[in-house]
C-alpha positions as MATLAB code, in Angstrom:
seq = 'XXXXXXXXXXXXXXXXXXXXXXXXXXXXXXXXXXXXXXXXXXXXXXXXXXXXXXXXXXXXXXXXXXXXXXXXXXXXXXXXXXXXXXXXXX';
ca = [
       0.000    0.000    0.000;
       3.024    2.571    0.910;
       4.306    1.991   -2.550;
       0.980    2.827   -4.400;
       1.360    6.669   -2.286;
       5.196    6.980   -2.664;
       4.038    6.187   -6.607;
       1.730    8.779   -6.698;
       3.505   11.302   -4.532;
       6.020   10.806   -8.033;
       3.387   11.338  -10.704;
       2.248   14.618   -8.578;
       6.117   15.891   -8.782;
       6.551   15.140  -12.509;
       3.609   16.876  -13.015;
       4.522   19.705  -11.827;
       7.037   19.729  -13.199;
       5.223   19.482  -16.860;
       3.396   22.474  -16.105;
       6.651   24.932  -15.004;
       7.756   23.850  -18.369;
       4.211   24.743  -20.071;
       4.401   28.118  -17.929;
       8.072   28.682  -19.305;
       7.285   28.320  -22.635;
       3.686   30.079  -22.743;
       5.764   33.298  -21.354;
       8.238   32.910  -23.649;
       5.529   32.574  -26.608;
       4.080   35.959  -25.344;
       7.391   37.558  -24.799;
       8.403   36.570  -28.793;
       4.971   37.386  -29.748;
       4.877   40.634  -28.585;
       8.213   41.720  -29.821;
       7.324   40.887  -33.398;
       4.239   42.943  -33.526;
       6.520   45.437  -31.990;
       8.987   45.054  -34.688;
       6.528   45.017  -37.650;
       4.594   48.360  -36.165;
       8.769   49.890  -35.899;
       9.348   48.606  -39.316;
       6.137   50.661  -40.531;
       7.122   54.040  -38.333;
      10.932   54.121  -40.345;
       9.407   54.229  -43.718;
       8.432   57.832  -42.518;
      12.381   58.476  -41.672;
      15.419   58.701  -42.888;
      16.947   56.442  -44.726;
      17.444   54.429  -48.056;
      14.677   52.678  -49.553;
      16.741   49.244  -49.204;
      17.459   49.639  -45.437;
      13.642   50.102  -45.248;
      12.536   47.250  -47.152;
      15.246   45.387  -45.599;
      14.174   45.983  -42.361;
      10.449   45.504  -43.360;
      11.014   41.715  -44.954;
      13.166   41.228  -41.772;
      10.042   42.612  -39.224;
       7.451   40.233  -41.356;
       9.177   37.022  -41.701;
      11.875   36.938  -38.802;
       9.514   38.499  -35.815;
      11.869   39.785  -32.576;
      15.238   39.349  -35.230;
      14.405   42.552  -36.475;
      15.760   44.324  -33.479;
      19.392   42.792  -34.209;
      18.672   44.680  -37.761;
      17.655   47.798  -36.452;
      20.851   47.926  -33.512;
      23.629   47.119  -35.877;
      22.715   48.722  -38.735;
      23.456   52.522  -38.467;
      22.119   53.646  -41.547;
      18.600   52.747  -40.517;
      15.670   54.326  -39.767;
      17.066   57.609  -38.623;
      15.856   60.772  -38.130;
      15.892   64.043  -40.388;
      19.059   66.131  -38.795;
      16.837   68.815  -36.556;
      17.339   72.067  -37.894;
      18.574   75.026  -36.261;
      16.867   78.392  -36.471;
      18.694   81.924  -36.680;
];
């Protein structure tokens, strides 16, 4: 009979277990999620700046296929989606 609890008290643990791993993932999921709609609604706001029309589209294709990867586009390249130089008035 003690072996049928000590049994159980081991199904109980693993499935915990299962669901830290669920919870781990589901944040994750949110986390990536989010950052990609970020990215796409960034990649829409630079069309309005500075830049080439290659970084742009660039950075576009990168923000619709690759999600939260756009941000390693937009960091390292300098070019990018910059502003227009603020002009001084006299």
């Amino acid at each position: 009979m003690q072996e049928f609890f000590e049994d159980r008290k081991d199904s109980v643990e693993t499935s915990r277990g299962i669901s830290g791993l669920f919870v781990f993932w589901l944040i994750l999921s949110i986390i990536w999620f989010v950052a990609g709609i970020a990215a796409f609604i960034a990649s829409l706001v630079c069309f309005a700046l500075n830049g080439s029309f290659t970084d742009k589209t660039v950075g576009f294709l990168v923000a619709a296929l690759f999600g939260p990867f756009y941000w390693i586009y937009f960091i390292f390249n300098s070019k990018y989606c910059t502003r227009y130089p603020r002009q001084e008035e006299f």
